[in-house]
N, C-alpha and C positions, 0 to 999 in steps of 0.2 A: 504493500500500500504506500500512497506518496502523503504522508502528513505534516501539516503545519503543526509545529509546539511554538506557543507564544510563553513567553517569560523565560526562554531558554538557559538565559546568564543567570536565572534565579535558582533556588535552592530547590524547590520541585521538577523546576523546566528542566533543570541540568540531570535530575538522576532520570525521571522519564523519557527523556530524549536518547540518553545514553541506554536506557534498555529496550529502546523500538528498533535501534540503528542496532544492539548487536541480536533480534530478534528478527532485522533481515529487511526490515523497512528503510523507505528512503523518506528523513528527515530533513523539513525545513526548521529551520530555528529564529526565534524574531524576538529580538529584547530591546528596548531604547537603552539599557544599562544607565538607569540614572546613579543620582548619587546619596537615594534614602539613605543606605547604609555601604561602607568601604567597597568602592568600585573594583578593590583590587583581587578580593572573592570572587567579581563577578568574573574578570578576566582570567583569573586562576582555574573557572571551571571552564571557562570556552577553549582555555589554553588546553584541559585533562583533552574535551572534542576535538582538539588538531585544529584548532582557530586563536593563527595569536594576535595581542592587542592592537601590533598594528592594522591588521587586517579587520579587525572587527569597528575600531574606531570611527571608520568614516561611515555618514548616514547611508541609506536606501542603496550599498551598496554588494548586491551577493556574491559570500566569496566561499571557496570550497574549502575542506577539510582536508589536513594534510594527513591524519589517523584515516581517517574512514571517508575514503576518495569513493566519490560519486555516491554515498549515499548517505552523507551530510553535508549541508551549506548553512550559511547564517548571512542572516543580515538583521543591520541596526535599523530601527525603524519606531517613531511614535504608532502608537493604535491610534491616536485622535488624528493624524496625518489619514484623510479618507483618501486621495485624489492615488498616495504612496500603494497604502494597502489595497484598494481595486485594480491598482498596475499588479503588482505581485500575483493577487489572485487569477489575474488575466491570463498571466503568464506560463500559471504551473499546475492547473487542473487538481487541486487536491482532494480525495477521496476522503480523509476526516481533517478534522480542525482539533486541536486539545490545545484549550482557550487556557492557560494557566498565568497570564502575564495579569497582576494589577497594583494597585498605589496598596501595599501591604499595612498591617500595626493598626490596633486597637486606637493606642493614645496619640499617636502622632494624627490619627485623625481629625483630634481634639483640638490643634494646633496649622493645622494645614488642611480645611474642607477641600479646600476648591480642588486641589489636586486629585481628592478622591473623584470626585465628579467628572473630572476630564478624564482620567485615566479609565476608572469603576462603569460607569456610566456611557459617556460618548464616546472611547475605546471600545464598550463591549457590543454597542448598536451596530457601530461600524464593524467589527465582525460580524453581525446576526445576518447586518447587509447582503456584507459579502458572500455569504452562506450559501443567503437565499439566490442571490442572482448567478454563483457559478456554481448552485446546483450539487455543494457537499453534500455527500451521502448523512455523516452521521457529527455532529456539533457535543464535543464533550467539552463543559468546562470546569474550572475551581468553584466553588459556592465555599462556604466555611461554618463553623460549627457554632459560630459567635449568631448567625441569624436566630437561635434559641432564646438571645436575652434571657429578661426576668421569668422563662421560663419554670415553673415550680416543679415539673413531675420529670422524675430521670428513673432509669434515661432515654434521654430523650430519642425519638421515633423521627420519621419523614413527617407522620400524619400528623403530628402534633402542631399545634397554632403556632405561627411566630410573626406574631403581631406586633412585639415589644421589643424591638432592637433597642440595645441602649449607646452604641455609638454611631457614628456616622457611617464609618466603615462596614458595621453590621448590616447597616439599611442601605449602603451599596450594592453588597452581596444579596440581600432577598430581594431586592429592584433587580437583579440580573436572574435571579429566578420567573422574575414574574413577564421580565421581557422575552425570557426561552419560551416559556408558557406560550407567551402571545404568537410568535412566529412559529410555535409546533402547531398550534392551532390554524393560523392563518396560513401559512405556504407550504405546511405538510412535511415540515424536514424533521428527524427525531433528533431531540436535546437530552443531553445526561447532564445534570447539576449534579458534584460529588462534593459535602459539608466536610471536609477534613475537619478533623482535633488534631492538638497540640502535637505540631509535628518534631522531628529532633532527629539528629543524626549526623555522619560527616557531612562537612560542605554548609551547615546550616546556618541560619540567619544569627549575625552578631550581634541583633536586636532583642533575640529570643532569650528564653531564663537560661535553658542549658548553656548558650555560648557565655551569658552576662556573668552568671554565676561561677563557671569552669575558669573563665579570663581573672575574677575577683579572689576565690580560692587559693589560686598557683601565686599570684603578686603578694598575696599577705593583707588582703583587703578586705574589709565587710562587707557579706549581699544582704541585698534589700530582699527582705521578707513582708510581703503584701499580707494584711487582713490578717496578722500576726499569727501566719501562717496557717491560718484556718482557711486554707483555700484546696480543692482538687479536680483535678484534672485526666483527659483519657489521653495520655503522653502516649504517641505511635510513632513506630519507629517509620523513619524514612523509606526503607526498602519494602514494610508494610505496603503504605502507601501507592506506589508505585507499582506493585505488584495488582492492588487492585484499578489502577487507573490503564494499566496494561489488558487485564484482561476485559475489562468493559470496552476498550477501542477494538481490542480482536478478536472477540465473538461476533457473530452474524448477528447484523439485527434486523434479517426476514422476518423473525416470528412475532414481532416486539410492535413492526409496521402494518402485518397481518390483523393484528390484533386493536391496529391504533391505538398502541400506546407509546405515541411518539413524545412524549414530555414525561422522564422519569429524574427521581432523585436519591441517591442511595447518602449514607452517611460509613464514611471510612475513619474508623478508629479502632481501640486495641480492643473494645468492648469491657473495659473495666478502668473506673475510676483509679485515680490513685494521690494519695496523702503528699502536697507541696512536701512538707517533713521527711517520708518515708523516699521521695525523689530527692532529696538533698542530700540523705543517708547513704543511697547508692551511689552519689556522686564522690561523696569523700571516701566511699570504702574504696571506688575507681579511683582515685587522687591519691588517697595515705593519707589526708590532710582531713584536719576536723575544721570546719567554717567558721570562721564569726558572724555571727548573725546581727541585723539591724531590722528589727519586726518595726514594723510601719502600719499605717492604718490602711483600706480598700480603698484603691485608688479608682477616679471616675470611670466611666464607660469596662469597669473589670466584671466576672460572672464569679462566684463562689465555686460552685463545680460546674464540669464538665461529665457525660459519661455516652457516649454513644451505644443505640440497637443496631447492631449490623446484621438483623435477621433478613432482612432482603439481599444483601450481599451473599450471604451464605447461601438462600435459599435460588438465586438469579441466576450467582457467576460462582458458587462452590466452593467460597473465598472468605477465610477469617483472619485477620487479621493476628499474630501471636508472637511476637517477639519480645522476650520477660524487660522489664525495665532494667534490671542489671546487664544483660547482657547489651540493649543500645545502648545505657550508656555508656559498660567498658567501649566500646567501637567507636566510639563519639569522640572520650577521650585519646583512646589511642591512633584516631586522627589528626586531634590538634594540636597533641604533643609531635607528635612528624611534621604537619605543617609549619610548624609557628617553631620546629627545630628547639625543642624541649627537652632536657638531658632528667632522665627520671634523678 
């Protein structure tokens, strides 16, 4: 299959693009690479793809992989650039779309709307666009686990209400549900919304707790403990993730269209909450290091728990999520202690 992955230089884009291409697909890849968080991650992973910085820098420009020739290319390209992404589309007939690029974080939403909006919003129409006019078979994108909000009953389901976002970014992502909805319905192409939880792994965001905490730890510093650690979450590991975003692009979806049910939405997490405290414990048992801790009060737009049902995952694509938390996080760290050239 020839598939577009948008947010390629990002933390999801990078490990799903990397297991289409050695699954035998031929991979386009599309990131603006801004600079929410250290750009030099993003080029470190386009670098692992055989795409180096020079090559990636300059805009709307597709250039090939020197690892995986002829069935990776990238290029740099805003989503809100329409006139960019209809030329692309024109261009390269692609058979699926896996929509993963957006303005990422909770709280930086709280500080920077607009951005979400250009990027969340008029990026993600302009793909629906595109879809619909070159005729993509199947449109899988990101959704997140945050559209739950003050959500009370966990864990939480697809069918459950999520009427109560409480950041901006939340109500980004359920407005990108509601727009799949509208063009499954109106021009008949099928949409998959996939609500990831707390994702974590190598390669991963140095905005997230794992990387905050891991970087705080090793220097001798105190992490910030939210909701004085009375907070939990469905911590999944990266290759989880990616495993189920793999197999919902390469299954057939004859039966799914047969059926009209062109507008589906699963939820990909480990299916089990788990204790801020008892993820902190594992990280220092990975470290050798005990943390110091600075408990802090609930900070705005945050959710107490997380816990994902992945009874339709299971039941759909035969796909559970299981990797123990000890073991992502030894992997985690024993990534960014080689990266970041860490002498135990």
């Amino acid at each position: 299959m020839k598939i577009l992955v948008t947010g390629a230089a990002g933390f999801i884009g990078f490990h799903t693009t990397k297991k289409l291409i050695e699954q035998g697909n031929e991979v386009i890849g599309l990131d603006n690479i801004n600079d929410y968080y250290n750009i030099g991650l993003k080029y470190g992973r386009l670098l692992e793809l055989g795409i180096s910085k020079e090559k990636a820098e300059k805009f709307d420009a597709l250039v090939g992989s020197k690892i995986y020739k002829g069935r990776f290319k990238f290029v740099r390209m805003n989503l809100e650039d329409r006139n960019a992404l209809t030329k692309l589309f024109n261009s390269q007939n692609f058979d699926v779309v896996c929509h993963l690029a957006a303005q990422a974080g909770v709280r930086y939403s709280l500080e920077n709307p607009e951005t979400y909006i250009d990027s969340n919003i008029v990026g993600f129409l302009n793909i629906l666009e595109c879809c619909r006019h070159y005729k993509v078979n199947h449109l899988v994108y990101a959704s997140s686990s945050s559209v739950y909000g003050l959500n009370k009953k966990i864990p939480f389901e697809t069918t459950d209400n999520v009427d109560h976002p409480i950041s901006l970014y939340a109500a980004t992502k359920k407005s990108n549900e509601l727009m799949a909805h509208t063009y499954s319905h109106l021009y008949g192409f099928p949409t998959t919304g996939l609500r990831f939880f707390t994702v974590y792994g190598p390669w991963g965001r140095p905005d997230m707790a794992m990387f905050l905490f891991t970087e705080a730890i090793l220097k001798g510093n105190p992490i910030k403990v939210f909701n004085h650690g009375k907070m939990e979450r469905d911590f999944t590991y990266i290759d989880d993730i990616v495993e189920g975003v793999y197999r919902i692009i390469e299954n057939s979806i004859g039966e799914r269209i047969a059926n009209n049910e062109l507008y589906k939405l699963y939820n990909i997490g480990n299916n089990q909450s788990v204790k801020l405290m008892d993820f902190i414990k594992a990280l220092e048992l990975s470290l050798g290091v005990t943390a110091k801790k600075e408990m802090l009060p609930m900070q705005a737009g945050d959710v107490t728990a997380t816990w994902a049902n992945v009874d339709d995952l299971i039941k759909d694509y035969d796909y559970r999520p299981n990797t123990s938390i000890q073991d992502g996080v030894q992997k985690f760290v024993d990534w960014f202690k080689k990266y970041y050239k860490i002498e135990d």
